[in-house]
N, C-alpha and C positions, 0 to 999 in steps of 0.2 A: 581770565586765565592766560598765562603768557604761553610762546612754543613751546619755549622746554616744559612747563607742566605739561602740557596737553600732551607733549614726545614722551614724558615718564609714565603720564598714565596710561596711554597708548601700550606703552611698552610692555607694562606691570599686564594690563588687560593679554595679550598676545601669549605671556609668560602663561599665564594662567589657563588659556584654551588651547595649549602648544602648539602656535602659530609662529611665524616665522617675524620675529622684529621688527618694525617699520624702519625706515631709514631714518639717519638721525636729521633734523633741521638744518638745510641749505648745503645738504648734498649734492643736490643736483641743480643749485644755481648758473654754474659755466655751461651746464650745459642747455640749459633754457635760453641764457644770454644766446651761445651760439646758434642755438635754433632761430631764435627771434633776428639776428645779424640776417639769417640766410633768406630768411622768410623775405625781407626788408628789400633785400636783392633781388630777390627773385620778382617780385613784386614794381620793382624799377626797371629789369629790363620788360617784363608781359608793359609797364608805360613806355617803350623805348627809350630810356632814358638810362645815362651812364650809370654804372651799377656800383663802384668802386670811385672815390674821393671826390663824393659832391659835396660833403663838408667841407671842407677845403676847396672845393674850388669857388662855392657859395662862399664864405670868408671874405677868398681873394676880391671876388667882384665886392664883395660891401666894401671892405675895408679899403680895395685898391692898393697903386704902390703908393707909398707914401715918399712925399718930394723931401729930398735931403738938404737941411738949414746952411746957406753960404758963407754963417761965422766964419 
């Protein structure tokens, strides 16, 4: 059964015991991502460690600058 069934019968079910709707599928995706972003943070600074652009700054160190060709 995919979401949307499972969200229609859900729904159909709630209609019928005069329950109040469920939400539809991937209503509250932004805000789970957000959660999870902050969790992430929060979790880097209790390791001491920078909380904000170690993507990026891990990148920098793998990749390095890269030397410019003297064509």
């Amino acid at each position: 059964m995919s979401v949307t069934q499972q969200y229609l019968l859900d729904t159909y079910r709630a209609r019928q015991h005069g329950e109040a709707a469920p939400p539809a599928p991937g209503t509250h995706d932004w805000q789970i991502v957000r959660e999870w972003r902050d969790h992430r943070r929060f979790r880097a600074v209790l390791a001491e460690r920078p909380a904000q652009g170690r993507i990026r700054r891990a990148l920098h160190r793998w990749l390095g600058p890269r030397p410019r060709s003297t064509r």
